[in-house]
C-alpha positions in Angstrom: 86.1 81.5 135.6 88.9 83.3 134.0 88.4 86.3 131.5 90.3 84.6 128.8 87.6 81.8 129.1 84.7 84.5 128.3 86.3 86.3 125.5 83.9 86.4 122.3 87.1 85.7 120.0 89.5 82.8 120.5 92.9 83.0 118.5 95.6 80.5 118.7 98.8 80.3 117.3 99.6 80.0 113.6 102.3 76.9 115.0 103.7 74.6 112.6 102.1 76.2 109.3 103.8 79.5 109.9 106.3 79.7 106.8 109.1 81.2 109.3 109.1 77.9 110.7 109.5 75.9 107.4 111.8 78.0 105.7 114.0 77.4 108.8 113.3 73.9 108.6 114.5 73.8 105.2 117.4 75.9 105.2 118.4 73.9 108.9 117.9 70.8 106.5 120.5 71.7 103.8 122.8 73.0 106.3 123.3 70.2 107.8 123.8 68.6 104.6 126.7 70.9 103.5 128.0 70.9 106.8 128.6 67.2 106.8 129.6 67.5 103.0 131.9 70.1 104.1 133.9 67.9 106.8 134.6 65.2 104.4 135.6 67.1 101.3 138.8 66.4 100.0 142.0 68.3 99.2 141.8 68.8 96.0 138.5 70.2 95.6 139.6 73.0 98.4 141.9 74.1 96.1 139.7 74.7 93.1 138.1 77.1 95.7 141.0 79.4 96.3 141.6 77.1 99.7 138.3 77.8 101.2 135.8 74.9 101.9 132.6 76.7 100.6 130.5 73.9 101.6 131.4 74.0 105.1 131.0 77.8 105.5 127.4 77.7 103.7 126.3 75.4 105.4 128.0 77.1 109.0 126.1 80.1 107.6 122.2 78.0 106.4 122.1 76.6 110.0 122.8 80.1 111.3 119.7 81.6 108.9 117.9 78.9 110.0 118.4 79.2 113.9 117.5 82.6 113.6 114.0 81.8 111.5 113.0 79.7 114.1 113.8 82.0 116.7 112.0 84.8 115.5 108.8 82.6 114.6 108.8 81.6 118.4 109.7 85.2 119.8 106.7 87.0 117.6 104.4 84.0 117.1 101.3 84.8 114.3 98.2 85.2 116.1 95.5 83.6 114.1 92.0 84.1 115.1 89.3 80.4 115.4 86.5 81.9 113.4 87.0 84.2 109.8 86.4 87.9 110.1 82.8 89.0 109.1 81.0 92.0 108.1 77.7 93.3 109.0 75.4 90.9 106.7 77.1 88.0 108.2 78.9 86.3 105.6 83.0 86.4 105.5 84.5 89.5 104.9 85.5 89.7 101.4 82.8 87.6 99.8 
């Protein structure tokens, strides 16, 4: 029997519900969009922007945000304990 088996507290990652992960999600999402966007803008609306396709280079920059959300939610993962903290008198701390 292992000694992580007969530890008195369990914890588990926070996973999927860690807000790192959707805000990277999201801003991986609408990167994508402006990325695509980007490639197929025309001429015309490049130069209304000083010859600079600001779609393209947001969206370049979102997935770039987004990459390195991610990253950091799966380098420093939230440790979330199985059972609420309680105090003395048994009841959930804070109550």
């Amino acid at each position: 029997m292992s000694q992580n088996s007969t530890t008195s507290e369990s914890k588990h990652r926070a996973g999927l519900f860690d807000i790192r992960i959707i805000i990277g999600s999201l801003l991986g999402v609408y990167g994508v969009i402006l990325v695509i966007v980007g490639l197929f803008v025309s001429d015309a609306q490049i130069r209304k922007s000083d010859s600079v396709n600001l779609n393209l280079i947001g969206g370049i920059a979102m997935v770039i945000a987004a990459a390195a959300f991610i990253l950091w939610a799966r380098l420093r993962p939230i440790i979330v304990p199985d059972e609420p903290a309680t105090d003395s008198g048994g009841s959930p701390a804070g109550h």
